[in-house]
Kinemage of the C-alpha trace (Angstrom):
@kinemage 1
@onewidth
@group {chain A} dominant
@subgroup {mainchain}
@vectorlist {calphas} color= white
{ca unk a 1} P -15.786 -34.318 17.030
{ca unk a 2} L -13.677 -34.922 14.439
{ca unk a 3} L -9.801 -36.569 15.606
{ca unk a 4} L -7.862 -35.389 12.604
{ca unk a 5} L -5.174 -32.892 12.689
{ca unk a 6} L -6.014 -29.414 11.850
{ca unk a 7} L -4.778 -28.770 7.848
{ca unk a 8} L -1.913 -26.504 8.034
{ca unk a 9} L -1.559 -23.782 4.673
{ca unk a 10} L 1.347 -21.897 4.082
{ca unk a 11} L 1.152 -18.614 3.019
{ca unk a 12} L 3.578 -16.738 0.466
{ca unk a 13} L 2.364 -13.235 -0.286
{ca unk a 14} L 3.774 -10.948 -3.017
{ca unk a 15} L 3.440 -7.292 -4.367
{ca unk a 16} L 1.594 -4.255 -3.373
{ca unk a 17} L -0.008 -3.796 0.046
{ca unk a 18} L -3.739 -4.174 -1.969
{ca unk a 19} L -2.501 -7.533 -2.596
{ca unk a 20} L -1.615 -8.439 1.361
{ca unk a 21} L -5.263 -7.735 2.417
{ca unk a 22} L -6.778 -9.969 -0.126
{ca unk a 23} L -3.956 -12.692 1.428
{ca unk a 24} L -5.495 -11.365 5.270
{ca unk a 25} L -9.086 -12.251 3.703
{ca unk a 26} L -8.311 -15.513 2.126
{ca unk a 27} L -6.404 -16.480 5.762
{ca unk a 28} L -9.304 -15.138 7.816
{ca unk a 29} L -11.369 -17.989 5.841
{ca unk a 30} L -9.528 -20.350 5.850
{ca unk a 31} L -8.705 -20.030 9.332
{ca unk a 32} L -12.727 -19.523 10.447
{ca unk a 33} L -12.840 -22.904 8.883
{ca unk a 34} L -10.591 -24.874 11.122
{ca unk a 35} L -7.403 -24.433 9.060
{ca unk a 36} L -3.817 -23.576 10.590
{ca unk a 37} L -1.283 -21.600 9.122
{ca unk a 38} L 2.393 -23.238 8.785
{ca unk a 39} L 5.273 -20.983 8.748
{ca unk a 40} L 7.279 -22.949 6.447
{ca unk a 41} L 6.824 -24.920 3.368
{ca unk a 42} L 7.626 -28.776 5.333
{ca unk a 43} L 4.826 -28.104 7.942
{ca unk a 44} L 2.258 -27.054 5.669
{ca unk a 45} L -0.142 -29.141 4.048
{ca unk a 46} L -0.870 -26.942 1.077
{ca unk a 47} L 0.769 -23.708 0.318
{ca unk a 48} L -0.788 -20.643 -1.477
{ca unk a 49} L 1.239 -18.469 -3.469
{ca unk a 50} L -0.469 -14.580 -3.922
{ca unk a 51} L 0.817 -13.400 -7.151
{ca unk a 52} L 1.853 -10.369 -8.285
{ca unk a 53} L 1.894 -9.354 -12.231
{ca unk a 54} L 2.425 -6.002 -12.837
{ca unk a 55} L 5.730 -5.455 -13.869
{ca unk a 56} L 7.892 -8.530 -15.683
{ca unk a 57} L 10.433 -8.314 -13.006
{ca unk a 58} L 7.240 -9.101 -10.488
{ca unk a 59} L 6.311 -11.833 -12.928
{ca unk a 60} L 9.877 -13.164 -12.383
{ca unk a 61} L 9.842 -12.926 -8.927
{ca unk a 62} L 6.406 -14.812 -8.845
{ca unk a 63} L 7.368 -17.698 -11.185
{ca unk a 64} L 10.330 -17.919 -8.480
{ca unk a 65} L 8.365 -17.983 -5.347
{ca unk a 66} L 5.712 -20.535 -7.578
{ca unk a 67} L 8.887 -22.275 -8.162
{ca unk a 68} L 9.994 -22.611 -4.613
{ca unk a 69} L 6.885 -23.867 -3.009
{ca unk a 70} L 6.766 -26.530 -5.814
{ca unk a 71} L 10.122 -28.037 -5.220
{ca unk a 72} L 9.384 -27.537 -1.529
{ca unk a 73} L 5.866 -28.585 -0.659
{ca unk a 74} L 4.556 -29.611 -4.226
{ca unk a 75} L 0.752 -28.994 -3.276
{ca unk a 76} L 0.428 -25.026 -4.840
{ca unk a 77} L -2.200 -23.041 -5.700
{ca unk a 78} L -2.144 -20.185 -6.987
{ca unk a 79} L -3.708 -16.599 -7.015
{ca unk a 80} L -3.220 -12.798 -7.234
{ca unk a 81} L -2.604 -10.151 -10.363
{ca unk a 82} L -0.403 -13.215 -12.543
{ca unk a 83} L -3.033 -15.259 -12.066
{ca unk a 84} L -5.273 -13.110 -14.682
{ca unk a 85} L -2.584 -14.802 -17.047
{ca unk a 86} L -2.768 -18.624 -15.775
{ca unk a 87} L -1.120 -19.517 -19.523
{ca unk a 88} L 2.334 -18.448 -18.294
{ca unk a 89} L 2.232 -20.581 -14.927
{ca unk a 90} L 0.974 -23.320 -16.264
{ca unk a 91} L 3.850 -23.082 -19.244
{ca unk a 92} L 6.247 -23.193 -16.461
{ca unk a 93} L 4.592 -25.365 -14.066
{ca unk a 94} L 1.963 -27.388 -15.139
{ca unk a 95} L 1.070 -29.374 -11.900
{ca unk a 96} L 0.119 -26.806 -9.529
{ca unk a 97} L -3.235 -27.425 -8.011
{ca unk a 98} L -5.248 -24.394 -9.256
{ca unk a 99} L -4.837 -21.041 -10.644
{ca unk a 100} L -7.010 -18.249 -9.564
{ca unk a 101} L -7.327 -14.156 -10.686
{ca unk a 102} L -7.057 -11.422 -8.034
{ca unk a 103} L -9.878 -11.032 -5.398
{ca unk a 104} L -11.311 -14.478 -6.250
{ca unk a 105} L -11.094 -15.321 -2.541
{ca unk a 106} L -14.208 -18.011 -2.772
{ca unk a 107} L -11.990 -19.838 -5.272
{ca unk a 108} L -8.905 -20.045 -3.651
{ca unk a 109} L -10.899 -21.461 -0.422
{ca unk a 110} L -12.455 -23.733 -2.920
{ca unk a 111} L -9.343 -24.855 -4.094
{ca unk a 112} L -7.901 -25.703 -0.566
{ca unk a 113} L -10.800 -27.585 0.240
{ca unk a 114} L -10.327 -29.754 -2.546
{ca unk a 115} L -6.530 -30.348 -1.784
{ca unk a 116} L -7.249 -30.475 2.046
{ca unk a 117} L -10.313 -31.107 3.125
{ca unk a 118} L -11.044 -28.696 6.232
{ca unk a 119} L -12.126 -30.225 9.617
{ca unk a 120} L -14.984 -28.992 11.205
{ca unk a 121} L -15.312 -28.029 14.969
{ca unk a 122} L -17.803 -26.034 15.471
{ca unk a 123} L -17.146 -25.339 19.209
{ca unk a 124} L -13.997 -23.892 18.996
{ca unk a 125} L -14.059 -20.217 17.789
{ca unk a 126} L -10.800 -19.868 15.594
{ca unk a 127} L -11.082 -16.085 14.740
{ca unk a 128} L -10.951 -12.595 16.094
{ca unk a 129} L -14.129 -10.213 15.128
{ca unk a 130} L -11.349 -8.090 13.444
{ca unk a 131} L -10.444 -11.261 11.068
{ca unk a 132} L -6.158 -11.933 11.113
{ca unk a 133} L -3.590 -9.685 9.973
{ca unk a 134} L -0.622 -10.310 8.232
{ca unk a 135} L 1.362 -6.811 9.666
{ca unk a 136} L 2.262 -5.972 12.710
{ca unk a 137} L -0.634 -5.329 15.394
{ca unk a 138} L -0.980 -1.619 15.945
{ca unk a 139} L -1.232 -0.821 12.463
{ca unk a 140} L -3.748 -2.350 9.338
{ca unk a 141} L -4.695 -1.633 5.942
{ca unk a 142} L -8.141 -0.782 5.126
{ca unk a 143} L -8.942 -1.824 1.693
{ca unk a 144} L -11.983 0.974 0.486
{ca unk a 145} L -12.329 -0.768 -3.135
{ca unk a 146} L -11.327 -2.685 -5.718
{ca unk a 147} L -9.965 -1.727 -9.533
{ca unk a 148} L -9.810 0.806 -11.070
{ca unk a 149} L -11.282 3.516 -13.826
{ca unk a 150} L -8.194 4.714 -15.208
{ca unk a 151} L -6.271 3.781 -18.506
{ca unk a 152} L -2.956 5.131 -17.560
{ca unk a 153} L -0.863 3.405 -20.516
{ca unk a 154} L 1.915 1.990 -18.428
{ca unk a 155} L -0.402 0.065 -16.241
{ca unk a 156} L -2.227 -3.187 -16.703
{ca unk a 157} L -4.247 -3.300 -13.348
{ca unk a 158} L -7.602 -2.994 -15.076
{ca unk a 159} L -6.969 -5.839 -17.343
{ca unk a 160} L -6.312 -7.594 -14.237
{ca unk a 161} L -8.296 -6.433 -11.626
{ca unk a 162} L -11.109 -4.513 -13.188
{ca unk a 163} L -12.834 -1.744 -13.146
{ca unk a 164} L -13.348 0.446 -9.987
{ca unk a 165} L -16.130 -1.416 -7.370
{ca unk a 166} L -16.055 0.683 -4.312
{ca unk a 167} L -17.148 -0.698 -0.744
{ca unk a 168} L -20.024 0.490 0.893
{ca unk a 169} L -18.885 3.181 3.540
{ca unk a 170} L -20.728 1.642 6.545
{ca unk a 171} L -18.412 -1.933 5.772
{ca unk a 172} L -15.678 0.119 5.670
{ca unk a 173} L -16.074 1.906 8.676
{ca unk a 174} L -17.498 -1.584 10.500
{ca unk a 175} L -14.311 -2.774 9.726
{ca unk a 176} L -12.396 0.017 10.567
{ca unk a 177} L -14.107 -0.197 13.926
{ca unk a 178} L -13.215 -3.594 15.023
{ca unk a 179} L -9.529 -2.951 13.908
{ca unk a 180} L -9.579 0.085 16.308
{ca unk a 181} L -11.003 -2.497 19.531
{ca unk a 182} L -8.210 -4.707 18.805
{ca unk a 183} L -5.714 -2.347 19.383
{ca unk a 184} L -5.164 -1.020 16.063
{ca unk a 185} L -3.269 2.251 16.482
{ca unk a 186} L -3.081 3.486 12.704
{ca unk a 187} L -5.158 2.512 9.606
{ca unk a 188} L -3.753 3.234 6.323
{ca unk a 189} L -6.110 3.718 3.544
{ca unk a 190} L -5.264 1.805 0.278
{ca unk a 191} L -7.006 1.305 -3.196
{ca unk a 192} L -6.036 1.720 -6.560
{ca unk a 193} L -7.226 5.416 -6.497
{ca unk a 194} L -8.217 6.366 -3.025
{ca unk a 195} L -9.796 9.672 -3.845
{ca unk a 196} L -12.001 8.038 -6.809
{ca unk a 197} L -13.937 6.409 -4.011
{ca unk a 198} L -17.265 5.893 -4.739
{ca unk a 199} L -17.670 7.464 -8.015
{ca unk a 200} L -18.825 4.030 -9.359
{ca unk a 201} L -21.675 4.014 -6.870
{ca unk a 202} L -22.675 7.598 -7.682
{ca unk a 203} L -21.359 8.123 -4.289
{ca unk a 204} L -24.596 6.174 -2.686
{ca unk a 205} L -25.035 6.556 1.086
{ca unk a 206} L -24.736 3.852 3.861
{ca unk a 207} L -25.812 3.933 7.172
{ca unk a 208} L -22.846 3.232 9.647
{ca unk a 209} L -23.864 3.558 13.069
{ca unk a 210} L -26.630 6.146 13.610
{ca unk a 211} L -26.349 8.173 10.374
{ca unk a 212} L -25.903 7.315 6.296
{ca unk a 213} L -22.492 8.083 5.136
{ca unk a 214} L -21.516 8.821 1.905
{ca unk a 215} L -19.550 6.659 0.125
{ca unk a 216} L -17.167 9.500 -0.508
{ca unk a 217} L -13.806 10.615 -0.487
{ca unk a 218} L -14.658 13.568 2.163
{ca unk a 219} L -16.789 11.569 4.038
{ca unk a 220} L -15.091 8.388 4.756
{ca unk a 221} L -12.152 10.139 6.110
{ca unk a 222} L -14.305 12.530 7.961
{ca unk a 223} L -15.955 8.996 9.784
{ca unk a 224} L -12.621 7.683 10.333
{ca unk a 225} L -11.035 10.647 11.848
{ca unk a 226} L -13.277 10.235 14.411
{ca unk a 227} L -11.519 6.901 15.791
{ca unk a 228} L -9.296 8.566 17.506
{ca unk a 229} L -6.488 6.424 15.829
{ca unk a 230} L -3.973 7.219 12.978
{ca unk a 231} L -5.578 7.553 9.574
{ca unk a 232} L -3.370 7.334 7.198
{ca unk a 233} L -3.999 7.999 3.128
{ca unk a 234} L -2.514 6.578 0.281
{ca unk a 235} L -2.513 6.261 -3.484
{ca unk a 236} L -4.526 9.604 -3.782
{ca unk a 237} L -4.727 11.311 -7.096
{ca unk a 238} L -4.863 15.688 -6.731
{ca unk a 239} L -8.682 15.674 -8.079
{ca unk a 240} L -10.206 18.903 -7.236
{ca unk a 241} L -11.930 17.668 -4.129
{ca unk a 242} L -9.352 16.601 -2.343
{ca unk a 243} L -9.076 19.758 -1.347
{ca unk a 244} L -11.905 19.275 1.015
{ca unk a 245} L -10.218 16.987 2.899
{ca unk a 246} L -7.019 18.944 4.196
{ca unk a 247} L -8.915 21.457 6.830
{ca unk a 248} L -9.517 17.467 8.148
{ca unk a 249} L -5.592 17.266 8.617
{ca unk a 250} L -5.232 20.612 9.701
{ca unk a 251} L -7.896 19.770 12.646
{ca unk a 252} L -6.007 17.042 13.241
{ca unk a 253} L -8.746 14.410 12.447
{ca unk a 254} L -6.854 12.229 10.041
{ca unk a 255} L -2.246 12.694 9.654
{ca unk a 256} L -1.668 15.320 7.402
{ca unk a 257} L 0.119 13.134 4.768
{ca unk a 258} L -1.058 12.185 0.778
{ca unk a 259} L 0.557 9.947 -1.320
{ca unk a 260} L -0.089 10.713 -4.497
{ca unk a 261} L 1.208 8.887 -7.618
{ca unk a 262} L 2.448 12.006 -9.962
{ca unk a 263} L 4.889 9.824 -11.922
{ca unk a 264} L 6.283 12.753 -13.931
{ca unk a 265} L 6.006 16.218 -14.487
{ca unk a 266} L 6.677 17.268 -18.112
{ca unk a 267} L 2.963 17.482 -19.991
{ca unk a 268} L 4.211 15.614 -23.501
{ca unk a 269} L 5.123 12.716 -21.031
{ca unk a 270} L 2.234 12.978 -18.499
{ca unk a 271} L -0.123 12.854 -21.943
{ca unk a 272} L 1.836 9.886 -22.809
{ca unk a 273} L 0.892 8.186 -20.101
{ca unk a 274} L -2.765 9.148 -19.904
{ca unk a 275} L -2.898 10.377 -16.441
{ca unk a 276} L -5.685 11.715 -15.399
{ca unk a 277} L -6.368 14.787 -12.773
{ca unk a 278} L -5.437 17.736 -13.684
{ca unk a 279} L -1.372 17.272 -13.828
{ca unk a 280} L -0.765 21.309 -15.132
{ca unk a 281} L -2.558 22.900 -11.555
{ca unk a 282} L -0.497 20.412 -9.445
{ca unk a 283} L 2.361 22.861 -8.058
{ca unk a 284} L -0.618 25.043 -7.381
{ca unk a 285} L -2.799 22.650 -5.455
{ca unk a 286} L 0.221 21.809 -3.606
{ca unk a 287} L 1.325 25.362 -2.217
{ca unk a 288} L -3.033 25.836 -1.278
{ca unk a 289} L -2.789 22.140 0.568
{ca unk a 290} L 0.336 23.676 2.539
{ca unk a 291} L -1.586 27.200 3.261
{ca unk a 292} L -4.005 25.462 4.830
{ca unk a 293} L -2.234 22.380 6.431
{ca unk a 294} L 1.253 23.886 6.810
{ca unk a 295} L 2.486 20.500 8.709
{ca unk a 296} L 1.232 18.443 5.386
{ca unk a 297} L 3.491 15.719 3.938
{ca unk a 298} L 3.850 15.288 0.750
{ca unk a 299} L 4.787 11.944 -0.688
{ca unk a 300} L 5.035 10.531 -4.380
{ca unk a 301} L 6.597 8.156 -6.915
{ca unk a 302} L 7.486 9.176 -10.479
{ca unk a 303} L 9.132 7.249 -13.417
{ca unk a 304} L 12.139 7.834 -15.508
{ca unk a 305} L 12.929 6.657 -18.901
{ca unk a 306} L 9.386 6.268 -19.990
{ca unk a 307} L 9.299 5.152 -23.881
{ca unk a 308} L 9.741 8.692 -25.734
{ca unk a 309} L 10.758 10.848 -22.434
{ca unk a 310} L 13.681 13.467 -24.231
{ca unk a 311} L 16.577 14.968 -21.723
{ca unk a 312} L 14.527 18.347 -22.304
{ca unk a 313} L 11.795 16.307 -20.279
{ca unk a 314} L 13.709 14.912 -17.437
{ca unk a 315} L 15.158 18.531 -16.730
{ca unk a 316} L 11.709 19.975 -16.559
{ca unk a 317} L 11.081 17.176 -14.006
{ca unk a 318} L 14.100 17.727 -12.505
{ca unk a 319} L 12.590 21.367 -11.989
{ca unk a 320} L 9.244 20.442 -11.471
{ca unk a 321} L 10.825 18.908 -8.007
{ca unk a 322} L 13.055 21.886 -6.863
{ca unk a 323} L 9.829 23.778 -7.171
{ca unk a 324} L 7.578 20.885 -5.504
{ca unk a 325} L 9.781 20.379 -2.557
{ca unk a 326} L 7.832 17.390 -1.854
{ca unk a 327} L 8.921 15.679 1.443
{ca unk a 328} L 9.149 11.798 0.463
{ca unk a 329} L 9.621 10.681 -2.896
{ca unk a 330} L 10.503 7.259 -4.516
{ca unk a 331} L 11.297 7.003 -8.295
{ca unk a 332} L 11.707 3.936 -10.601
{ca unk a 333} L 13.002 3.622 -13.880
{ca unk a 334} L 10.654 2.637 -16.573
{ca unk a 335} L 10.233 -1.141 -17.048
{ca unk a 336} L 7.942 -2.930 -19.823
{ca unk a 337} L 4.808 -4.502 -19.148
{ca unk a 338} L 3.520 -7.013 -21.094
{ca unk a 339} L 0.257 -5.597 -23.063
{ca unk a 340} L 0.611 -2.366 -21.888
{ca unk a 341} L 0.128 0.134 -24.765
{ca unk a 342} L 2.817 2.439 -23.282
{ca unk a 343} L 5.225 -0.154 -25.011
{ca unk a 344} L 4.684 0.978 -28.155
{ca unk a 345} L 4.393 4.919 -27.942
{ca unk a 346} L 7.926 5.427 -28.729
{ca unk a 347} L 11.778 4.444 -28.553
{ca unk a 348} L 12.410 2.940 -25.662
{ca unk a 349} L 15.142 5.040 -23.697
{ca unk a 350} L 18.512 3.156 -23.091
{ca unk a 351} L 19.065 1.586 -19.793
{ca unk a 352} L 22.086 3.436 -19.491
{ca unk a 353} L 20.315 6.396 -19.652
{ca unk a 354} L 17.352 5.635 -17.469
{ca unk a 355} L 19.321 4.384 -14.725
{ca unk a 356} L 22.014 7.968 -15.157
{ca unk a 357} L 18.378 9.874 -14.682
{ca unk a 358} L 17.181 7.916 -12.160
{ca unk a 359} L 20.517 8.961 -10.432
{ca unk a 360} L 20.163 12.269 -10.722
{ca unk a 361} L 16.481 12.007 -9.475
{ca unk a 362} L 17.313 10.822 -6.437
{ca unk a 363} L 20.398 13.370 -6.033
{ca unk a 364} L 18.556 16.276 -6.119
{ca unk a 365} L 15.709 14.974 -3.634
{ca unk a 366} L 17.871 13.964 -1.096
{ca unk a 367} L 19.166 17.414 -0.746
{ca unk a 368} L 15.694 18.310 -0.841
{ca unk a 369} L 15.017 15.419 2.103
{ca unk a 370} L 17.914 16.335 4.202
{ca unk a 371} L 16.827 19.963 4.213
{ca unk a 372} L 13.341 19.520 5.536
{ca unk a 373} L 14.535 16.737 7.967
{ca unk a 374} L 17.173 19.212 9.367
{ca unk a 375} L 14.455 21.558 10.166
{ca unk a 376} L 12.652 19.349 12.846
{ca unk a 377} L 15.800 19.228 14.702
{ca unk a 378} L 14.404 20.986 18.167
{ca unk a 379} L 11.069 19.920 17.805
{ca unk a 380} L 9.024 18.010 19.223
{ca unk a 381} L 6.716 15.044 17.675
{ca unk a 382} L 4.455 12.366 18.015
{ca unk a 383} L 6.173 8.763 16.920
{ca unk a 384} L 4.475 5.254 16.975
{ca unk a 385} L 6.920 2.418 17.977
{ca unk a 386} L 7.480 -0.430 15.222
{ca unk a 387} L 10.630 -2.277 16.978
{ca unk a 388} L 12.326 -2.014 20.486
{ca unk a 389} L 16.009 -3.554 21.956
{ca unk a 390} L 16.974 -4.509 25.299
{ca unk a 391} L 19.230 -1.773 25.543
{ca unk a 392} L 16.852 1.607 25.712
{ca unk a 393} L 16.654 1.775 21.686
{ca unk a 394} L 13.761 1.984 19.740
{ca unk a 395} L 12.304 2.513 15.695
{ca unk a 396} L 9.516 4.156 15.208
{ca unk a 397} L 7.753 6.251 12.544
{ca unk a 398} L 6.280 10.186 12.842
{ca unk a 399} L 2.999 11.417 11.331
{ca unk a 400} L 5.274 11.941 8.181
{ca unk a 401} L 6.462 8.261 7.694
{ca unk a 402} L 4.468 5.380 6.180
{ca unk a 403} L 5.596 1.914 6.842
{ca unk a 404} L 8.158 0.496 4.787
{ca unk a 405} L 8.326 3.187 1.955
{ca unk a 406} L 9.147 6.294 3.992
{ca unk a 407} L 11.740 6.722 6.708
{ca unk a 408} L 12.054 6.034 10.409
{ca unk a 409} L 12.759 7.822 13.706
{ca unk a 410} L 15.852 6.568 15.727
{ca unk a 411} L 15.331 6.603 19.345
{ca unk a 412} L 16.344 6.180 22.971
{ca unk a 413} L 14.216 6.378 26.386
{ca unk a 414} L 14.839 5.860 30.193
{ca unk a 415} L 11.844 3.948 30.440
{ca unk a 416} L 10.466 0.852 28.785
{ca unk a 417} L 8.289 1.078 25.891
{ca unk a 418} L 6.090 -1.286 23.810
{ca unk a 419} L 5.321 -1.863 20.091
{ca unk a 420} L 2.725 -0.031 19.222
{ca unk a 421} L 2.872 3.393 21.655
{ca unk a 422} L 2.476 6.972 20.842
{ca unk a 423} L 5.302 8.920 22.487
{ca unk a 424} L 7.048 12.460 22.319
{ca unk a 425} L 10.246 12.628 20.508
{ca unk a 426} L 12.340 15.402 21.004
{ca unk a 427} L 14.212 15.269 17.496
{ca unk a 428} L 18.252 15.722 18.442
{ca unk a 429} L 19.442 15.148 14.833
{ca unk a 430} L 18.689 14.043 10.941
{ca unk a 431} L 19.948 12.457 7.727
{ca unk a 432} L 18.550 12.392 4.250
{ca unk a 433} L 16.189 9.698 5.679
{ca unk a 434} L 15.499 9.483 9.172
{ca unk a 435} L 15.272 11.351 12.157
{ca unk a 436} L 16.921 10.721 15.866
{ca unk a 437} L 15.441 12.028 19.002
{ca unk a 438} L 15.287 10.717 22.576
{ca unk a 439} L 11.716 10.217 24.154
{ca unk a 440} L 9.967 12.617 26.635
{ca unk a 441} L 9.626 11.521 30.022
């Protein structure tokens, strides 16, 4: 048996929700291997630092967090998207332990191992079947693949995470599985283009319990919405067969909710950016998603200010959204990335003028917001509780809210209720955001 104190890591994890399950991974390891995780910088004997380096302002951030840990701890390594570029850490701080690139999870482990040597005891069994999560317990990302095919020319992922790899459908669903048995109540699906799934693979089958699944769009979310959890998709471009998978919503198999990165609306900007999916039949997909699934939410980001975009195409956006009525929508002004060829298309657009658009944006979709928020008042939904007070109060989320991005349901009950419970809500009032309701007895 070996005496020694258990290594403790710390764990600082930046950027995109793709980003936090590669930190869950590199934990799980670590913690499989005897390791203990250290909530703050003094207590831990290493600290890891997950990156992110899309946008320069993330960059900043990074180098700050790096930064931190350094003055703090002094025992660093690093990993994640800035890691692709280990030339400007290493500039800034030359003594941190290691620098690895997204997904190199075998590295990083290697790294720690070399900083802090992991003690072994091979009778103690450190780690859940459903490996450790980094959100709250009732609800988990489920990572389907890696990358991405696209050569939008804003975005720098593939330069730093490659090209699309999709997972098997039978690990996916395995893992999906043992989330579900340890009281997972909603999975949301994340990659860098959900509905791409398995076009790398030639959409190859995998057998996951007694049949072989697909590894495709359709049929992963056709496995999962048979769970009998949440199933929750993101980052979904409108490809034509998406279609296919709304009747699934409308049975009520997986939420009827997409989030799907439009990022603009006007066709000179949209071929600007190289998007790819059919852009022009978008309005029209939408309005045959909401024939079909009537209770559908419809979520998306755009950009404003992107290099070249004229005030003739930010009305047509502008437009484009009275028309779209989407339900949830997020928009960011245009910011530089460094080597992405969207920087040299055109002018850049003042910053004055971005942020007077992005304004306006968000203006005209609140009205939208409050509108379709006002009409659940009277109704009566299913919420999920995040967060509960001594005093009665609750937060909690409908089918139509993701976590941390959309908005949340105010509530109050007689009885006591837990984190992590579906209740009805009768909805009593609404803002521009969120909803208020008390809870069914």
């Amino acid at each position: 048996m070996d005496d020694r104190p258990a290594p403790r890591v710390g764990l600082v994890s930046l950027g995109c929700p793709k980003a936090l399950v590669d930190s869950e991974r590199i934990i799980t390891q670590l913690r499989a291997e005897g390791y203990e995780l250290s909530k703050d910088y003094a207590g831990a004997d290493v600290v890891i630092v997950n990156t992110c380096g899309f946008l320069d302002s993330a960059k900043a951030e990074s180098l700050d967090a790096i930064g931190e840990a350094m003055a703090e701890n002094g025992k660093v390594v690093v990993t994640g998207c800035m890691g692709a570029q280990p030339e400007l850490i290493r500039d800034k701080f030359p003594d941190v332990l290691a620098i690895t690139g997204p997904q190199k999870y075998e590295s990083v482990v290697e790294a720690i191992h070399k900083a802090v040597p992991p003690k072994h005891d091979p009778f103690f069994d450190l780690v859940p079947p459903q490996g450790l999560k980094l959100t709250p317990r009732h609800y988990a990302y489920l990572k389907i693949s890696e990358g991405c095919n696209n050569r939008c020319s804003f975005c720098i992922i593939p330069q730093l995470r490659g090209d699309l790899v999709s997972r098997p459908a039978g690990d996916v669903l395995r893992e999906a599985e043992k989330l579900v048995k340890a009281g997972v109540k909603e999975l949301l699906v994340i990659s860098q283009d959900t509905s791409a799934y398995g076009v790398d693979v030639k959409y190859t089958e995998s057998k996951w319990r007694d049949r072989e699944v697909r590894t495709k769009f359709f049929d992963l979310s056709r496995e999962l919405g048979s769970l009998g959890v949440w199933t929750r998709m993101h980052y979904v471009y409108p490809y034509p067969h998406v279609d296919d998978v709304i009747p699934l919503m409308a049975d009520g198999k997986i939420l009827p909710y997409l989030d799907i990165p439009l990022q603009h609306a006007s066709p000179n900007v949209l071929k600007a950016m190289k998007r790819p999916a059919h852009q022009e039949k978008t309005l029209a997909r939408l309005q045959r998603w909401r024939e079909i699934c009537p209770d559908i939410t419809l979520r998306s980001t755009f950009i404003v200010g992107f290099p070249g975009e004229t005030d003739e195409d930010f009305e047509l956006l502008l437009d484009w959204l009275d028309e779209a009525q989407l339900d949830r929508v997020g928009c960011f002004t245009y910011e530089p990335v460094s080597g992405a060829p969207a920087n040299d298309i055109a002018l850049p657009v003042p910053d004055e003028v971005k942020r007077e658009r992005q304004a306006r944006f968000m203006e005209r979709q609140a009205v939208i917001s409050e509108r379709k928020l006002a009409a659940k008042i009277g109704r009566t939904i299913d919420v999920i509780i995040d967060d509960t007070d001594e005093d009665g109060g609750a937060e909690g989320r409908s089918m139509a809210d993701a976590p941390e991005i959309d908005g949340v349901v105010h509530l109050r009950a007689d009885r006591p209720l837990r984190t992590g419970d579906i209740v009805r809500v009768d909805i009593e009032d609404a803002d521009e955001h969120d909803l208020y309701g008390t809870v069914r007895e």
